[in-house]
Structure formats: structure tokens, C-alpha cells
C-alpha positions in Angstrom: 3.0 -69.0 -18.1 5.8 -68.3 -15.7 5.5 -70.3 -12.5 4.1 -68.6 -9.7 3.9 -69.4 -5.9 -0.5 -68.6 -5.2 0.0 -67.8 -1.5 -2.0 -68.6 1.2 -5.1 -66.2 2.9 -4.5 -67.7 6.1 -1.6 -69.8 8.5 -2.6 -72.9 9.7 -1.8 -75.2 12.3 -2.0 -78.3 10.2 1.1 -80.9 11.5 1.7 -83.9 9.0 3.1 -87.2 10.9 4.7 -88.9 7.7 7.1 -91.8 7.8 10.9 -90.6 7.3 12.9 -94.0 6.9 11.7 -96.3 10.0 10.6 -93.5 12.3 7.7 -91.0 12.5 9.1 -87.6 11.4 6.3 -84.6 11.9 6.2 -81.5 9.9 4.5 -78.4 8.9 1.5 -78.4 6.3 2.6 -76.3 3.6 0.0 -73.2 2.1 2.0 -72.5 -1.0 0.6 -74.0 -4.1 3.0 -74.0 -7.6 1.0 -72.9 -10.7 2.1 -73.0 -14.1 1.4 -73.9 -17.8 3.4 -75.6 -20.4 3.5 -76.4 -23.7 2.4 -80.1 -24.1 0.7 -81.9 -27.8 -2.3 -83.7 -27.2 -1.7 -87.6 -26.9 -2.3 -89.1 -30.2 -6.0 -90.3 -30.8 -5.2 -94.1 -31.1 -3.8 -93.9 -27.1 -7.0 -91.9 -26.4 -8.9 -94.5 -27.8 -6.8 -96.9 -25.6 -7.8 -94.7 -22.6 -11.4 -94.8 -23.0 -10.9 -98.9 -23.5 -9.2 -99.1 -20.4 -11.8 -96.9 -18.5 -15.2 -98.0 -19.8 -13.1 -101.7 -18.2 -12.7 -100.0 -15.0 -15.1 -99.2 -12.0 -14.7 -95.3 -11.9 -17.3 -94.1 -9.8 -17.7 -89.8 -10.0 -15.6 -88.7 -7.3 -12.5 -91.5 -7.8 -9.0 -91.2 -8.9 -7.3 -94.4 -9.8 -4.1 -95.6 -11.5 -4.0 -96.2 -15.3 -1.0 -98.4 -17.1 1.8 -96.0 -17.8 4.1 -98.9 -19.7 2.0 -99.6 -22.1 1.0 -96.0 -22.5 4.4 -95.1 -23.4 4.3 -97.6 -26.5 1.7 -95.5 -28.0 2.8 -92.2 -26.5 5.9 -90.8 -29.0 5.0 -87.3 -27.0 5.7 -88.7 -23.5 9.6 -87.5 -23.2 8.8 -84.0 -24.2 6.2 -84.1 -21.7 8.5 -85.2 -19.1 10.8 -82.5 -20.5 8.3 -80.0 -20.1 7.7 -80.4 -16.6 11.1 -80.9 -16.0 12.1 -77.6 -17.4 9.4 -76.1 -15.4 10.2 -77.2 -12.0 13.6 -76.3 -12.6 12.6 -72.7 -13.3 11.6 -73.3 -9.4 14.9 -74.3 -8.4 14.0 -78.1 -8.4 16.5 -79.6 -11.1 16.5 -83.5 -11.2 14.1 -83.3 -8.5 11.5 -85.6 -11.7 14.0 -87.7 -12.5 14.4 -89.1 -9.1 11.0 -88.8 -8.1 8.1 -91.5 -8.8 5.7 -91.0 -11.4 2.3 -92.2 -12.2 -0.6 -91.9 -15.1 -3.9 -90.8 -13.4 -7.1 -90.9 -14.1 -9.9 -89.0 -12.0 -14.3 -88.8 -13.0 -13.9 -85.5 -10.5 -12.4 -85.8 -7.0 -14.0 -85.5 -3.7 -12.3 -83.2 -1.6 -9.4 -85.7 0.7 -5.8 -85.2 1.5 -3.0 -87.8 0.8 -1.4 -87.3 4.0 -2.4 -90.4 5.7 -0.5 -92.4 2.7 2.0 -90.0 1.2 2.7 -87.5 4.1 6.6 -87.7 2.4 5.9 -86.1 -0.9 4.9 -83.1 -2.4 2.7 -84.2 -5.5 3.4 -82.6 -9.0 0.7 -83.3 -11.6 0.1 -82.7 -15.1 -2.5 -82.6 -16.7 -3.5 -83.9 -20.2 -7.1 -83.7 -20.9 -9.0 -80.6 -22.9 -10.5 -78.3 -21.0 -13.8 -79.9 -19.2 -14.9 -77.1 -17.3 -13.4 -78.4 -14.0 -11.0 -76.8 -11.6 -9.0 -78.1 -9.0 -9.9 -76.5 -5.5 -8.2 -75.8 -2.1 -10.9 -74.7 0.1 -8.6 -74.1 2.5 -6.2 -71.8 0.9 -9.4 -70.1 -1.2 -7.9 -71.3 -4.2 -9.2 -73.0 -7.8 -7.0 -73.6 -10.9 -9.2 -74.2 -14.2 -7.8 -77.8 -15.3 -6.6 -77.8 -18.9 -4.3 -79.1 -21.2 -0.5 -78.5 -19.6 -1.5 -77.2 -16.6 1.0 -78.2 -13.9 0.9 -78.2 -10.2 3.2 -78.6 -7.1 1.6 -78.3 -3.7 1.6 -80.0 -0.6 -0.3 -84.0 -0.4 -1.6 -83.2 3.2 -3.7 -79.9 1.9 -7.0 -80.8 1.1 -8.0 -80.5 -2.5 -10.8 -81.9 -5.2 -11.4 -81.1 -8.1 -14.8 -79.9 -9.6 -17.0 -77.9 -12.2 -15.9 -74.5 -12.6 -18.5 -72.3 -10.4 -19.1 -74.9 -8.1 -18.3 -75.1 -4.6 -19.0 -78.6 -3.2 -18.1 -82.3 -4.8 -21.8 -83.6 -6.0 -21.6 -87.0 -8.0 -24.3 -86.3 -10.1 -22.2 -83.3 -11.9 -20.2 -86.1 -13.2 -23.2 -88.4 -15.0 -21.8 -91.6 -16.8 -23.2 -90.0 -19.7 -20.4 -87.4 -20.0 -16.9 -87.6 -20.6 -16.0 -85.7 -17.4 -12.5 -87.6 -16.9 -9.3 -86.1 -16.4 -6.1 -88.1 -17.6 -2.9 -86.6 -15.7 0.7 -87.5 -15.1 1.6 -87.6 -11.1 5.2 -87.4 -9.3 5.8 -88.0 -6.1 8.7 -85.5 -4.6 10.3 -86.2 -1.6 9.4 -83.3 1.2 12.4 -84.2 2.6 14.4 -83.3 -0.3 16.1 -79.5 1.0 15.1 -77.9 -2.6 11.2 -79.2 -2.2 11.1 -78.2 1.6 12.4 -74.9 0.9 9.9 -74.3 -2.5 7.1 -75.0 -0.5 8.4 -73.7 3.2 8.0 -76.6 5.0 9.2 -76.9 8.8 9.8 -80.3 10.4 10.1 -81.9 13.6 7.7 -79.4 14.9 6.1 -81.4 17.6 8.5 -84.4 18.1 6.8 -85.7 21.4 3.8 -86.8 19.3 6.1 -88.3 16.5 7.5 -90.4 19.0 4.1 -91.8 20.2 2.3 -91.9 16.2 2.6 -95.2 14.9 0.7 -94.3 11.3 1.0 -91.4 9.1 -1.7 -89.0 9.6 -2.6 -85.2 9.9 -3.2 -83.6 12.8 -5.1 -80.0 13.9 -4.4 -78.4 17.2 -3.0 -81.5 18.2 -5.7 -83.8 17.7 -6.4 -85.7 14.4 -8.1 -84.9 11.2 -9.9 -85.6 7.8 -11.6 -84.1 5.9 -15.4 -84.0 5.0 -15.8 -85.3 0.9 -18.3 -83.1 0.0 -17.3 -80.0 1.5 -13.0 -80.2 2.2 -13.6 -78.8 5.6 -12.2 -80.7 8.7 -13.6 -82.8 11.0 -11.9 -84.9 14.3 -11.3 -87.9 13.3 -13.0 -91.2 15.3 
């Protein structure tokens, strides 16, 4: 699949307060998400198994997304470069080349998501996932942008950390634990990079504005995400937002 930019329905007036260096830098909220597919193998069964070790160790609750061991993955993972590659070749089709290489990555494992945004942690970075697990039936979904993107093997995403997303069962339209029952396999293993929003190509791919209210960058001390100047989160169940207390 080529990539493709999946526009927005509607502007918002979403500011992200992220720290740039030692300061508070704001910005805008980018509504473009990057969609593509590539060509990746399966992991091999024996680092499955080791997957489904390592989970039935962990305390994934339906709804969590938490940080598997990417070292010791790689000893079992022959694959992993051409995945890299993959990705890599597809990002540079959108006029990011290197940008993986000098980006953060991480192995990810989610039981569903509840809808959040990563803005009050990684307000710097555009997030560029890849997923690895079969088809489940599950979509990732930006109820902001009216958007859902079935979740299967290869499917690779860029969009912006401060846009609210989760991902769910195909047809639904709410995060509900109990479509993600222990006695399912309803995990999703994928590979995660953090891009720096700073970075000129990633600003430009995703159309992202900054210093756009500097007054209140001066005065934020945390990153955080703000809506017609007053601050925000976002409701788990339902990815609509709410004031913040």
C-alpha cells in the first residue's frame, strides 16, 4: 500500500506544551494521520512462545499498553532488520529518511487501549508504530479525526502523540474491558519509534505549527495539552475531552 496522509474532518484548537531542551516550547496538535502497509514475515513461533511467557508473567489489564524486552527479542528475532528496513523504506517514501535511525524505538504490547493521548509525557514526538500481530478484529481509532485503521500484520502508522487514540474491536465505538476477556488472545505486539516533532521533515509531514501561544509556554512548568486555552484529557471510555482538575 502506498502511504497516504487520512486528513482530518475538522480543525482544532488543540495546543501541545512539550519540553524542547530546558524550556516549554508550545505547538499545534497535528490532524494528519500516516497510513500504510508493508511487507513484514511473522516472528518466528519459538519468540511467540517467548511473548506469551513474558505476558502470562506480566499484569496486563484490558485496556494497558506496556513495554516488552526488545534485546532479548532480537536474539530470537532473525526478521527484526528487515522489519526495521521496512519501515524505514516506508517513511522515507514520506520524505523522512534517517528520521528511524535516529529516533527511539520500543517493543509494545497492548490487551486493547483506552482511549488517552501521550502528550503529557511525549509532547516532542510524533509516534510511528508497527504492528506485528495477525489480524484480531481490532482497529485503532481517532475519535477525533473520525478515523479507524483495522490493525494487522505490517500495518504502520505516523501521527501525532497528543491526538487521542485507542484501539478497539472492529464495529465498536467505546473502550469496554470486558471485549478483551483473559480468556482470549486479544494482544497486540507492535514495534514503536519515537520521532522528534521538532525535526523540520516530521513537522512539515504532519503540518505542525509551534510557538503558537508562547505567553503560556512561558508560565507551564509540565508538558500537557491544552483546549481553548485551558487544560485537557481525555475521557478512557469514550476519547472525548474533558477540563482537566
Amino acid at each position: 500500500m502506498n502511504p497516504s496522509p487520512e486528513q482530518p474532518r475538522t480543525a482544532n484548537d488543540l495546543t501541545s506544551f512539550f519540553w524542547s531542551g530546558d524550556a516549554i516550547r508550545s505547538r499545534s496538535v497535528s490532524n494528519t494521520v500516516m497510513v500504510g502497509a508493508v511487507d513484514v514475515p511473522a516472528p518466528p513461533a519459538r519468540l511467540v512462545a517467548d511473548w506469551a511467557r513474558e505476558i502470562s508473567h506480566m499484569t496486563l489489564e484490558a485496556g494497558d499498553v506496556e513495554v516488552m524486552p526488545l534485546a532479548r527479542a532480537r536474539t530470537r528475532w532473525p526478521e527484526y532488520s528487515q522489519c526495521v528496513r521496512a519501515t524505514d523504506d516506508w517513511t522515507s517514501a514520506l520524505g523522512l529518511p534517517g528520521v528511524l535511525a535516529s529516533s527511539d524505538v520500543a517493543l509494545m504490547v497492548c490487551r486493547g487501549a483506552r482511549y488517552h493521548h501521550d502528550g503529557e509525557q511525549y509532547g516532542g514526538a510524533a509516534f510511528c508504530n508497527l504492528f506485528l500481530s495477525e489480524d484480531k478484529g481490532q482497529d485503532v481509532h481517532f475519535p477525533s479525526l473520525g478515523l479507524r485503521i483495522p490493525l494487522t500484520r505490517g500495518t504502520v502508522l505516523i501521527f501525532d502523540t497528543c491526538q487521542p487514540h485507542a484501539v478497539i474491536p472492529r464495529g465498536s465505538h467505546a473502550f469496554d474491558a470486558a471485549d478483551f476477556p483473559n480468556s482470549q488472545d486479544c494482544t497486540q505486539l507492535f514495534l514503536t519509534w519515537e520521532l522528534p516533532i521538532e525535526d523540520a521533515r516530521v513537522a512539515n509531514a504532519l503540518n505542525v505549527a509551534f510557538d503558537t501561544d508562547q505567553p503560556a509556554a512561558m508560565r507551564a512548568d509540565d508538558e500537557q495539552v491544552r483546549r481553548a486555552g485551558e487544560r485537557v484529557n481525555v475521557r478512557p471510555d469514550s476519547g472525548t475531552w474533558y477540563r482537566a482538575d
